[in-house]
C-alpha positions as CSV (number, residue, x, y, z in Angstrom):
1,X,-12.0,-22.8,-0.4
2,X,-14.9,-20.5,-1.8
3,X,-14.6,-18.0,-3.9
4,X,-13.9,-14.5,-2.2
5,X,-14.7,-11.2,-3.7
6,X,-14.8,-7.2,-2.9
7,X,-18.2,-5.8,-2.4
8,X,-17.4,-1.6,-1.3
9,X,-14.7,0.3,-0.6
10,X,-13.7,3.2,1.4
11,X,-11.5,6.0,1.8
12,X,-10.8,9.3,3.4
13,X,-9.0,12.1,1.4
14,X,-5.2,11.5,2.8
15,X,-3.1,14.4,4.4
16,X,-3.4,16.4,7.3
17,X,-6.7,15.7,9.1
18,X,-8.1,17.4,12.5
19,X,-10.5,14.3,12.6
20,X,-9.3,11.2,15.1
21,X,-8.0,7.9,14.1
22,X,-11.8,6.8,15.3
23,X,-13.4,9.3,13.2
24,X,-11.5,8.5,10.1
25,X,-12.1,5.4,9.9
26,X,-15.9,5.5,10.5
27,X,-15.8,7.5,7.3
28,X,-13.9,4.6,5.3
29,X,-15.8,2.1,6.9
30,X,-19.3,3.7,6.6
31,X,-18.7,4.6,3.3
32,X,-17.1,0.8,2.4
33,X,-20.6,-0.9,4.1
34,X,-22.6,1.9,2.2
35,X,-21.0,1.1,-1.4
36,X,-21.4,-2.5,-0.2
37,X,-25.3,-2.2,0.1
38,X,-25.4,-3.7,3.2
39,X,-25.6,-2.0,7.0
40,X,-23.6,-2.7,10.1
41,X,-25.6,-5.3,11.6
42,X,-24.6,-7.4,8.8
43,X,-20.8,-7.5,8.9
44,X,-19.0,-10.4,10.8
45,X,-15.8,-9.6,11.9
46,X,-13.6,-6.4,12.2
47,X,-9.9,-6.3,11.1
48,X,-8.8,-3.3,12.2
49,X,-4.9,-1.7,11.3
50,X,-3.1,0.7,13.6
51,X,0.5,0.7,14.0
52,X,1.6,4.1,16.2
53,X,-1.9,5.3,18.1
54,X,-0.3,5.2,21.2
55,X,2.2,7.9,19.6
56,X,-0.3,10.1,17.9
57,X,-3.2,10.3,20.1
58,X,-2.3,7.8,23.4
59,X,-4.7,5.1,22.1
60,X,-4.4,1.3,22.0
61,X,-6.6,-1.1,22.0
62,X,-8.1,0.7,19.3
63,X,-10.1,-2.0,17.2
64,X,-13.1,-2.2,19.8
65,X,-13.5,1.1,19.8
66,X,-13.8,1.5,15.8
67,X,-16.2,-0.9,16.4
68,X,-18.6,1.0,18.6
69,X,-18.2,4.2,16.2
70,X,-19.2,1.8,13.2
71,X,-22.4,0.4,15.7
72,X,-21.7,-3.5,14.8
73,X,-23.5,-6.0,16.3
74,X,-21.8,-6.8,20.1
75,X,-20.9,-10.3,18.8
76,X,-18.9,-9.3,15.9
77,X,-15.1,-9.9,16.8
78,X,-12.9,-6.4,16.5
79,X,-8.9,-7.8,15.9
80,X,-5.8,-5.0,15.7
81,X,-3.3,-5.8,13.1
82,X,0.1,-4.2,13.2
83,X,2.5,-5.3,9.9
84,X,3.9,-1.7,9.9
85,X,3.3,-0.1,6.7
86,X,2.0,-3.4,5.3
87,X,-0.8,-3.6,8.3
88,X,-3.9,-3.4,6.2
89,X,-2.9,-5.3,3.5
90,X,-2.2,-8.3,6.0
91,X,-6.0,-7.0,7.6
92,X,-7.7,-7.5,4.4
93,X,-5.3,-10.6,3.2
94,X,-7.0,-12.3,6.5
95,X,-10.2,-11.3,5.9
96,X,-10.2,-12.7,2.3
97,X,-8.8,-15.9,4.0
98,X,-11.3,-16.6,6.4
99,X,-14.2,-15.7,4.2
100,X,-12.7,-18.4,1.6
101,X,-12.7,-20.8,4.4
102,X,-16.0,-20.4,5.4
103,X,-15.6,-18.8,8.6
104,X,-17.6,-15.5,7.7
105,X,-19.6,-14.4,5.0
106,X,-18.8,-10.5,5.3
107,X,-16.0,-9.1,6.9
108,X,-14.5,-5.6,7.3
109,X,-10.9,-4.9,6.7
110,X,-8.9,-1.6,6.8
111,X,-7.1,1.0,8.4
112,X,-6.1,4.2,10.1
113,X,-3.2,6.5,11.1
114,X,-2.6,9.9,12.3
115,X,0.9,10.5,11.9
116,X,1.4,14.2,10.8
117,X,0.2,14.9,14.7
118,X,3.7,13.5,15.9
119,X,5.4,16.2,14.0
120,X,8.7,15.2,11.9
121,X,11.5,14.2,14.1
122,X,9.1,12.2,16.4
123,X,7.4,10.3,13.6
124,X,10.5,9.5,12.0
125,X,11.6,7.5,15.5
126,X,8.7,6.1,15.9
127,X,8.5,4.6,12.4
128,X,12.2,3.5,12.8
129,X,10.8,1.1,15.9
130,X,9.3,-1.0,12.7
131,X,13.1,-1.8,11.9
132,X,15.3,-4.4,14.6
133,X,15.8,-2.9,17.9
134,X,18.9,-4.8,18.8
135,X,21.0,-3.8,16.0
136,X,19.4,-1.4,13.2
137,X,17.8,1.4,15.6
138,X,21.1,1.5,17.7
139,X,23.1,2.1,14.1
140,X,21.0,5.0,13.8
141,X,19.1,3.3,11.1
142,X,16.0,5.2,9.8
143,X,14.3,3.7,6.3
144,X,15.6,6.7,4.4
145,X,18.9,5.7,5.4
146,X,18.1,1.8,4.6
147,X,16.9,2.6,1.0
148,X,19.6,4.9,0.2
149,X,21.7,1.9,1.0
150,X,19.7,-0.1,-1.4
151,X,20.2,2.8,-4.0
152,X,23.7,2.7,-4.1
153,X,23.9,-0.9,-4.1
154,X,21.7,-1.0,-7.3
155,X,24.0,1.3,-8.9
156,X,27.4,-0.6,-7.7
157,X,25.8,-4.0,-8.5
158,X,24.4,-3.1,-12.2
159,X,26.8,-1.0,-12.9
160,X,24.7,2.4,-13.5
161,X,26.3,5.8,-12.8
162,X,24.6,6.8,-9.3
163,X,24.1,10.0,-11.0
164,X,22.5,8.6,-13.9
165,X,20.7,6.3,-11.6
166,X,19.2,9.5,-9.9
167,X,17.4,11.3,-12.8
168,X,15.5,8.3,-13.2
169,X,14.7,7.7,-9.8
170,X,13.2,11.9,-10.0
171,X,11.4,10.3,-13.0
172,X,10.0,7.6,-10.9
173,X,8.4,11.0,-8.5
174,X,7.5,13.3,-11.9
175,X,5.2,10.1,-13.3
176,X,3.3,9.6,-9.5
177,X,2.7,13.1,-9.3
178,X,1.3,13.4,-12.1
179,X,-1.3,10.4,-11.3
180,X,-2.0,12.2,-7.7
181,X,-2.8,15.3,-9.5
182,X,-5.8,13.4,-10.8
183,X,-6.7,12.0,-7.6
184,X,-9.0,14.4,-5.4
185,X,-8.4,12.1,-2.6
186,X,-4.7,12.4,-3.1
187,X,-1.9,13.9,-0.2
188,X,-0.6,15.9,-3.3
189,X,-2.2,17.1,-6.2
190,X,0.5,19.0,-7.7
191,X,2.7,17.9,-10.8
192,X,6.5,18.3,-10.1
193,X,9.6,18.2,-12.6
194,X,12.7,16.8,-12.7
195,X,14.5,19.8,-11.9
196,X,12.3,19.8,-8.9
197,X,13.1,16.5,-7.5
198,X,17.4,16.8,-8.3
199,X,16.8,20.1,-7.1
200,X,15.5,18.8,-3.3
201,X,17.0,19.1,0.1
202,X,19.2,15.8,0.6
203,X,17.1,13.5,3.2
204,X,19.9,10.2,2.9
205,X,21.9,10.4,0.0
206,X,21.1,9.7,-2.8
207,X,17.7,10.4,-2.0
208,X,15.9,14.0,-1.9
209,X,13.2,15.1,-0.1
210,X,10.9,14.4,-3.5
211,X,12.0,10.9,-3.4
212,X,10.8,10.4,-0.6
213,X,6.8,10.0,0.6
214,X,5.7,11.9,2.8
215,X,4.0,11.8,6.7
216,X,0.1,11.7,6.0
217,X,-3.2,11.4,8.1
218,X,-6.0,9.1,6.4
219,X,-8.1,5.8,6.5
220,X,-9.4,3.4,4.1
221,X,-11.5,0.0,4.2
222,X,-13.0,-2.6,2.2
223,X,-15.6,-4.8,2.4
224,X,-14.7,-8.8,1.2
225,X,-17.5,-11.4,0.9
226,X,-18.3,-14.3,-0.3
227,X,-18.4,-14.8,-3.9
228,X,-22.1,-15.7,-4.3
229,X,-23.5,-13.2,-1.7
230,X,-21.7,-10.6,-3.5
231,X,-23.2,-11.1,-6.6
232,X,-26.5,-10.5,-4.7
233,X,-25.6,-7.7,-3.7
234,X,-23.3,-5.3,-5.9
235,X,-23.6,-5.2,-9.8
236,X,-20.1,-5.5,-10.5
237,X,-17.7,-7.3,-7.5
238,X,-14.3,-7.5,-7.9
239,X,-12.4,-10.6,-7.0
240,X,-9.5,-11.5,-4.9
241,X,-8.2,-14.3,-6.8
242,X,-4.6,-14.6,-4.8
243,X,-2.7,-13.4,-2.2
244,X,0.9,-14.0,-0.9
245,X,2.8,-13.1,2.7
246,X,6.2,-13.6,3.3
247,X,8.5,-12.6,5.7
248,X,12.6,-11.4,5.2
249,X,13.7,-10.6,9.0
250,X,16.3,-8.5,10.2
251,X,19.0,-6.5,7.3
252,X,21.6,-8.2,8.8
253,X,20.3,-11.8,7.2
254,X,18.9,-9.9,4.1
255,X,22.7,-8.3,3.2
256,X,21.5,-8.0,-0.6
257,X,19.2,-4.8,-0.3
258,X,19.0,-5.1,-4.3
259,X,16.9,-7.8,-4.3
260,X,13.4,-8.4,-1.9
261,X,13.4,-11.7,-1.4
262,X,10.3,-11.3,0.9
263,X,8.4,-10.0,-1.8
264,X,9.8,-12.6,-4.3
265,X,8.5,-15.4,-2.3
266,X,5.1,-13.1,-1.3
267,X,4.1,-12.5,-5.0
268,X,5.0,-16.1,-6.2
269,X,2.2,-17.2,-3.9
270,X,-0.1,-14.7,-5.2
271,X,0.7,-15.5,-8.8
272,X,0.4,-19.5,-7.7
273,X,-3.1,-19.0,-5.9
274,X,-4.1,-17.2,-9.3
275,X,-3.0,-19.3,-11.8
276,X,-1.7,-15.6,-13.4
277,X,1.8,-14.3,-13.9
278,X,3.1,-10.7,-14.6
279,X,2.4,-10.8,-18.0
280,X,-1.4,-10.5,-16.7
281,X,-1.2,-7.7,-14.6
282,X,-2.5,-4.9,-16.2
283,X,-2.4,-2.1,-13.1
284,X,-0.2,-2.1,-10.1
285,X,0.0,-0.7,-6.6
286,X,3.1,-0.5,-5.2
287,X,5.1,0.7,-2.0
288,X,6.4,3.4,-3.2
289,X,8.3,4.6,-0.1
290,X,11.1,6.0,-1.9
291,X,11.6,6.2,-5.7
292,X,14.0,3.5,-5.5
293,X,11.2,1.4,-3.7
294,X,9.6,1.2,-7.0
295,X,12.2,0.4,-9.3
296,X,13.2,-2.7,-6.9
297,X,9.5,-3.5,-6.8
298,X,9.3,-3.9,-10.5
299,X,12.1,-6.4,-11.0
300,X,10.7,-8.6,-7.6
301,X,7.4,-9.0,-9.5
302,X,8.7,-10.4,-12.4
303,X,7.9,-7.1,-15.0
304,X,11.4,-6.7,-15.8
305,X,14.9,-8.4,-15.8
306,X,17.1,-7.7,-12.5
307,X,19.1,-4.5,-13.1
308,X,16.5,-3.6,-16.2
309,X,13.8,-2.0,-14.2
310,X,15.7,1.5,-13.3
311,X,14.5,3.8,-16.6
312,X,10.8,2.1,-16.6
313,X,9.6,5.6,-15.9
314,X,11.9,7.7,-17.9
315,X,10.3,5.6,-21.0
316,X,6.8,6.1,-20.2
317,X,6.6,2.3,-19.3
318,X,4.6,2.9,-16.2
319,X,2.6,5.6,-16.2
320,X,-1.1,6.0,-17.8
321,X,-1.3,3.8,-21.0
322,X,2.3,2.1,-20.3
323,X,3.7,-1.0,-20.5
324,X,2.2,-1.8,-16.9
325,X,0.3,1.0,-15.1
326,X,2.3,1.8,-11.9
327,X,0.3,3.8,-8.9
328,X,-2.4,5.5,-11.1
329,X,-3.4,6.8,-7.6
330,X,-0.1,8.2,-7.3
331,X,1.4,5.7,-5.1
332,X,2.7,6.4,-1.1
333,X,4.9,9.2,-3.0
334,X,1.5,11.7,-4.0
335,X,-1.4,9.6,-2.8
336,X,0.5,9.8,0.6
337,X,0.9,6.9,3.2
338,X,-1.1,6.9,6.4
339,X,0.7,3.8,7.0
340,X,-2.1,1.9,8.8
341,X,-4.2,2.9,5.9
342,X,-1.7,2.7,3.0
343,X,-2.6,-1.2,2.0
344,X,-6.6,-0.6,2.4
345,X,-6.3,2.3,0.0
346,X,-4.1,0.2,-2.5
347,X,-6.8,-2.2,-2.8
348,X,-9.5,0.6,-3.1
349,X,-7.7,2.1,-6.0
350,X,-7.4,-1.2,-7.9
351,X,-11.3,-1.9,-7.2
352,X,-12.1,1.4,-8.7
353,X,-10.2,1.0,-11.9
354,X,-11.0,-2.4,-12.1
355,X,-14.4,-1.1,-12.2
356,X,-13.7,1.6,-14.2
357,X,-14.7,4.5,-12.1
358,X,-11.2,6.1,-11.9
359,X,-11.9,9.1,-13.7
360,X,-9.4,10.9,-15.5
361,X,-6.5,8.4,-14.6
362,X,-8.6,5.3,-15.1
363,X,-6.3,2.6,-17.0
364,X,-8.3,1.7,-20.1
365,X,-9.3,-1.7,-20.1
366,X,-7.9,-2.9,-16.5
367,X,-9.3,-6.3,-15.8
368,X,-6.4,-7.9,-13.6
369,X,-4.8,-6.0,-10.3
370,X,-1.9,-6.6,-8.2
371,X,-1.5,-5.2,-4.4
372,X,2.0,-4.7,-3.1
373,X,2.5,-3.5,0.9
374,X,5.8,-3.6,2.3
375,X,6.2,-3.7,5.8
376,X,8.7,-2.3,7.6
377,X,12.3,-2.2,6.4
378,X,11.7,-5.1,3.4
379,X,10.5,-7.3,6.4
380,X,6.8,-8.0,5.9
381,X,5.6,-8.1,2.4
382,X,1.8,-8.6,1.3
383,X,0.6,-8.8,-2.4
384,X,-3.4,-9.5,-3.1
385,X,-4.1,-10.0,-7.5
386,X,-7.7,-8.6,-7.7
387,X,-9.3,-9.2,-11.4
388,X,-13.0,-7.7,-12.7
């Protein structure tokens, strides 16, 4: 397998957009090739992520299209990929696969959604359809409901007051707030308080509307290459030195909501294709869905004891010269989560610090990444470890 690396990357500010799914993500992708010092005519393949353009605009089918408003070559494949929230993640996980086999030499990997055009109560049923259809949607399962389950089960399992369990869940949103309002491409830019978040309408209890990300519009895309070509081409590439994929299946298999096993097994493989462990990782983007997300995130990936993870935030363990830098971009929760996007703009916030052109929130002397998507409700999970 040959050695795989990220040349440019791409991304459009995330939030409510006028601009089509088409149009946002010729601005990611343009901007990825651009960065990438390279044109069009040179990329390979197209992995394109969508999951709900039939919803938002009445649009399937949508990769070939991207491809015409990107003007690649008529021989250059254009492949949909739908993993739910996880879907460009798995895109650029592929793409780093194939180029390592030697399939391709320059492929293009990202995503797109416009979600805010559904309006609430549409887009939550729509993003429900990523849970099982048999028995969850029926319930009246939506994933607020599913990871309010997994919040009380934390607290009844470790034996933490859910009360107490919820300041530092609001700490968990005050700490990625704070990243987004250093991020000019973030959904929010706006610091909140604790106050604030305890002081939220109640979405699925425990969870408040600040634990919760929001809706957003946005695109993102990266370009991955082979190692040597890279070094040809950019002056400082960033590699992708493991990924992982695994799969968990219905909730009803699952039962423990406290622990991911999916992600578990995902991250193991990442950290096996490395030859790195979480003692390496220096930043992290994580799905962030809910504030709960990221406290169960934490433990999976090895950064803390099961049951240990829950007051990271309040200590200052995981925000901006921490113990482990957690969603400098200010994760799904202030970044936002176009959810087609969401994985393609993980990567392009690790390749920018890892590069060090993150500005004021750049995490001082980041050398090794880890990408964390998960896909629907806990049952698609994708991790990529990127290192300078």
């Amino acid at each position: 397998m040959r050695q795989v690396a990220v040349l440019g990357v791409g991304m459009t500010k995330f939030g409510i957009s006028e601009k089509t799914n088409l149009e946002m993500f010729a601005e990611a992708g343009l901007e990825a090739i651009t960065q990438s010092n390279i044109e069009p005519k040179d990329i390979e393949a197209l992995y394109f992520g969508n999951c709900l353009g039939g919803f938002e605009e009445g649009q399937l089918h949508m990769a070939p299209f991207a491809h015409a408003e990107l003007g690649l070559p008529l021989s250059v494949p254009a492949t949909r990929f739908e993993s739910a929230c996880a879907t460009a993640t798995v895109a650029t996980r592929h793409a780093a696969l194939l180029v390592a086999a030697g399939v391709y030499d320059l492929v293009l990997a990202g995503g797109t959604e416009r979600a805010t055009t559904m309006g609430t109560s549409f887009a939550t049923r729509t993003f429900a359809m990523a849970s099982q259809a048999q028995y969850e949607c029926p319930a009246g399962m939506t994933f607020p409901g599913v990871f309010a389950m997994a919040a009380h089960m934390y607290a009844n399992k470790h034996g933490i007051p859910l009360k107490e369990l919820k300041k530092h869940m609001a700490e968990v949103a005050v700490k990625n707030h704070y990243h987004g309002s250093m991020n000019p491409k973030a959904h929010f830019q706006k610091e909140i308080d604790v106050e604030t978040v305890l002081g939220g309408m109640m979405v699925a209890d425990p969870l408040q509307l600040f634990d919760c990300c929001p809706f957003s519009d946005g695109a993102a895309a990266v370009v991955v290459a082979e190692a040597g070509k890279a070094r040809d081409l950019v002056k400082k590439p960033i590699y992708v030195v493991g990924t992982g994929q695994a799969s968990g299946g219905p909730l009803y298999l699952q039962q423990d909501l406290t622990r991911v096993r999916a992600r578990e097994a995902s991250v193991a493989q990442a950290y096996r294709d490395s030859g790195l462990g979480p003692d390496d990782i220096d930043v992290v983007e994580l799905h962030d869905c809910f504030t709960i997300a990221e406290i169960l995130a934490l433990e999976s990936f090895g950064f803390y004891d099961f049951g240990k993870a829950y007051d990271a935030a309040t200590k200052g363990e995981t925000a901006l010269k921490g113990k482990v830098v957690v969603n400098p971009s200010g994760g799904l929760k202030a970044k936002g989560h176009p959810i087609g996007a969401t994985g393609a703009a993980q990567v392009t916030e690790i390749v920018e610090q890892l590069r060090g052109e993150s500005g004021p929130r750049q995490v001082e002397g980041a050398r090794i990444g880890l990408v964390d998507t998960l896909g629907g409700d806990f049952g698609t999970v994708c991790n990529i470890i990127l290192r300078s």
